[in-house]
C-alpha angles and dihedrals in degrees: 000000000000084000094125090101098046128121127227085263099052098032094053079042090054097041091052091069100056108020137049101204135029111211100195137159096221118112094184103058095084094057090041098046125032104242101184097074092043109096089224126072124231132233127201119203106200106185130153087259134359088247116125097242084056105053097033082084083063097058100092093046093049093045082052096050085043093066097057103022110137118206118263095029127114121215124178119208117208135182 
């Protein structure tokens, strides 16, 4: 997709276009970035570690969030 240089902005630009939510693990991103006027919504993984084993605890809350999830919202997802 040639999207590995790009920046939060462009990147969030580019993803717009093709996808509906952004599952990162980045807490950061939505102060950063202002998510509400993007036509896309933001998810937050928040795990002990970014570690696969870690996050996989997280997978039926975030399937959950993905179901209702409005663009230009931002939602976290915790153990």
């Amino acid at each position: 997709m040639g999207w590995a240089d790009l920046d939060d902005g462009p990147l969030l630009n580019a993803m717009a276009q093709r996808f509906d939510v952004l599952a990162t693990v980045d807490k950061s991103l939505p102060k950063q970035q202002r998510i509400s006027d993007r036509p896309l919504a933001v998810v937050v993984l928040r795990a002990k570690t970014n570690r696969l084993v870690d996050l996989l605890p997280l997978a039926p809350k975030l399937r959950a969030v993905l179901e209702n999830a409005r663009p230009g919202q931002v939602y976290e997802i915790s153990v």
